[in-house]
N, C-alpha and C positions, 0 to 999 in steps of 0.2 A: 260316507263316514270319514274317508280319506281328507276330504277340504274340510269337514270341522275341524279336525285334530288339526291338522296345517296353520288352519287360522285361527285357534287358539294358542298353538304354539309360537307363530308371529308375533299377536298380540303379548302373549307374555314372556317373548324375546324385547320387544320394544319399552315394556315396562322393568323388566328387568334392569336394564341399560338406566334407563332414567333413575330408578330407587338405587341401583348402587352410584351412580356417577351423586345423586345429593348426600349421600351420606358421606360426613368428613371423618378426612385420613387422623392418624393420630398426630400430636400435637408434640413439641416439644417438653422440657423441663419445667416450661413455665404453666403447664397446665397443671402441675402437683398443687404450686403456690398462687393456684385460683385466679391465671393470667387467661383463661378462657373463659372467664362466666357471660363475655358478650354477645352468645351467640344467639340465631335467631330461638332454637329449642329448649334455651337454659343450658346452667349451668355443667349438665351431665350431657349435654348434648342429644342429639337423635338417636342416640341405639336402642332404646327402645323399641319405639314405634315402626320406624324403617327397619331396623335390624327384623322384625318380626314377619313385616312385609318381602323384603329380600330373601330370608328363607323360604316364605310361602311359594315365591316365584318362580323358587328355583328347584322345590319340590315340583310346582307346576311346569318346567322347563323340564326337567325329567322324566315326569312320567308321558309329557303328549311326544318329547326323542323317543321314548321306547315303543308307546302306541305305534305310533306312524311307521317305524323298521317292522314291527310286526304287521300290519298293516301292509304297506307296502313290500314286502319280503319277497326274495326269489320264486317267482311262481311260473313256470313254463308250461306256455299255452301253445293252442295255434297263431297267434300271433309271434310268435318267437321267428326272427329273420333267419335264424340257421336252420329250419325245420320246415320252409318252403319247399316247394317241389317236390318231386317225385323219393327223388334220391339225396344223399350227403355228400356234397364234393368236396372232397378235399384235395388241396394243391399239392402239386408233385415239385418233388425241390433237386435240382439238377445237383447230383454230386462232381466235384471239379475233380477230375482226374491227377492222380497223384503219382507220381514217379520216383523210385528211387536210386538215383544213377549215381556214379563214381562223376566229380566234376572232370574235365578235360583238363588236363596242365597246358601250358601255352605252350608252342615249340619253340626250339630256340634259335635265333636267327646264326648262322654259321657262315 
């Protein structure tokens, strides 16, 4: 279950990428006064169609991120490396001995 969601989530990782990278950015001033009706989509451009697609994607880019964390989730088995063996060792951490002494004044040469 885990490699479908994965590889659909790829997949509409990669088409994501693709439908937002064709849809164009907004235009200057000259688009009020009808300076962009040559594009390939007409005159309104692609928000439409794209626009429609790009949300769908990103709905499906959503929900198979949340599949998959659920799916995959913190689940401790026997495989788990810290639950090997008999027992649990944990490391002992040497505490550095601490002193607190009056510093020595230097003597003075006489």
């Amino acid at each position: 279950m885990q490699t479908l969601v994965i590889t659909v989530h790829i997949v509409a990782c990669i088409f994501l990428i693709i439908f937002v990278l064709l849809q164009s950015g907004k235009e200057d001033m000259g688009v009020i006064f009808g300076g962009g009706s040559g594009s390939v989509f007409g005159s309104t451009g692609a928000g439409g169609v794209l626009a429609k697609i790009t949300a769908f994607l990103a709905a499906v880019f959503l929900i198979t991120s949340l599949s998959y964390n659920y799916l995959a989730g913190n689940k401790v088995g026997d495989e788990s490396i810290m639950l090997k063996g008999d027992t649990i060792i944990t490391p002992e951490i040497e505490k550095p001995a601490v002193t607190f002494e009056e510093p020595v004044a230097p003597k003075k040469a006489e």
